[in-house]
C-alpha positions as CSV (number, residue, x, y, z in Angstrom):
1,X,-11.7,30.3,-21.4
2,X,-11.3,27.5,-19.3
3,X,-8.7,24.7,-18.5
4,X,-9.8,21.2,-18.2
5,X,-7.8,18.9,-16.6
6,X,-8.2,15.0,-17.0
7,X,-7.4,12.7,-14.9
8,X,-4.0,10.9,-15.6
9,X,-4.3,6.8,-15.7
10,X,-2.6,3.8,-13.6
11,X,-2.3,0.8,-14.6
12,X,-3.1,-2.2,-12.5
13,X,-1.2,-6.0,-13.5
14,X,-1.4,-9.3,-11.8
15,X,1.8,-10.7,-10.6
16,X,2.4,-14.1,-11.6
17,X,2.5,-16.7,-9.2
18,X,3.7,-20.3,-8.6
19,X,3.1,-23.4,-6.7
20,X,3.4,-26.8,-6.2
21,X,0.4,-29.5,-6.8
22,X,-1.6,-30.0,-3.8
23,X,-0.8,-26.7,-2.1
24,X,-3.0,-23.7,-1.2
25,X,-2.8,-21.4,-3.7
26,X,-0.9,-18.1,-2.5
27,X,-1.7,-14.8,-2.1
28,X,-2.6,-12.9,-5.3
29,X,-0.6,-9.3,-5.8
30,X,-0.5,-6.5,-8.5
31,X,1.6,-3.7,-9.2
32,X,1.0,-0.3,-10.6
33,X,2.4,2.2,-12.7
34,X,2.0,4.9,-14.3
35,X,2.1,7.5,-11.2
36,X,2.7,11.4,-11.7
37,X,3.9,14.1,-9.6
38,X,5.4,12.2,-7.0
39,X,2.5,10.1,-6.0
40,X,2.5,6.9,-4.9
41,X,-0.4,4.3,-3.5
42,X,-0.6,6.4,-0.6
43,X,-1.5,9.5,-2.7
44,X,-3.0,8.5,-5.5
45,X,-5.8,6.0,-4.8
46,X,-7.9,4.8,-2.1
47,X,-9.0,0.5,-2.3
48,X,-8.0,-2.1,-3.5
49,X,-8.0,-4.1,-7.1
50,X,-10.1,-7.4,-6.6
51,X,-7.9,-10.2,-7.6
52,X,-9.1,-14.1,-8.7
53,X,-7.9,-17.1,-10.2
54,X,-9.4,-20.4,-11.5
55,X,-6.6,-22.0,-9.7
56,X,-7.9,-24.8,-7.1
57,X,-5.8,-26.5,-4.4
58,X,-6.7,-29.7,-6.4
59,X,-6.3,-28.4,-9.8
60,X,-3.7,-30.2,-12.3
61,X,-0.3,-29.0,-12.7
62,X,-0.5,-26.5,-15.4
63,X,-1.1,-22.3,-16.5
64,X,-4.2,-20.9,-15.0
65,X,-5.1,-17.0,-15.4
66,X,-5.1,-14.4,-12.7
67,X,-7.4,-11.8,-13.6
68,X,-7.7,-8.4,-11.5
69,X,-10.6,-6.3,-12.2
70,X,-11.6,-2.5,-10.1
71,X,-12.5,-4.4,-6.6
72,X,-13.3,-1.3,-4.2
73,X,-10.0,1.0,-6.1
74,X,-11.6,5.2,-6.3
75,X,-9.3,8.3,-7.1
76,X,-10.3,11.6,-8.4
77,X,-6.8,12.2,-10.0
78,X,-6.6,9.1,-11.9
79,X,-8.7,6.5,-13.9
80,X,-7.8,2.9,-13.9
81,X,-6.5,0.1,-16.3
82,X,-5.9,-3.6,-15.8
83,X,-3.8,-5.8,-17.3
């Protein structure tokens, strides 16, 4: 017989951001979860997600989405969801 083992999956989410009408928009960040025997971003993954929003310097006061997508992120342990 055998024993397969799959990888285990992290999740990758936007933060949500705020500024003030005129200003440079700031620097996007995630978080992650979903990490298993006692590994960490360190451990468990090498990259980074890519992270982009519609969001000008000009653009009207109002909701605009951040979305994060895969970027250069590679791991053998784990696969990868974004949210």
């Amino acid at each position: 017989g055998t024993l397969t083992i799959d990888p285990a999956s992290l999740t990758f989410s936007a933060d949500n951001k705020s500024k003030v009408y005129g200003q440079a928009n700031p620097a996007l960040t995630y978080s992650v979860s979903g990490y298993v025997n006692g590994d960490n971003a360190a451990s468990a993954f090498s990259g980074a997600p890519s992270l982009s929003t519609t969001a000008l310097t000009s653009s009207a006061a109002g909701t605009y989405p951040i979305s994060i997508a895969a970027g250069s992120l590679s791991s053998a342990n784990y696969t990868f969801s974004f949210t």
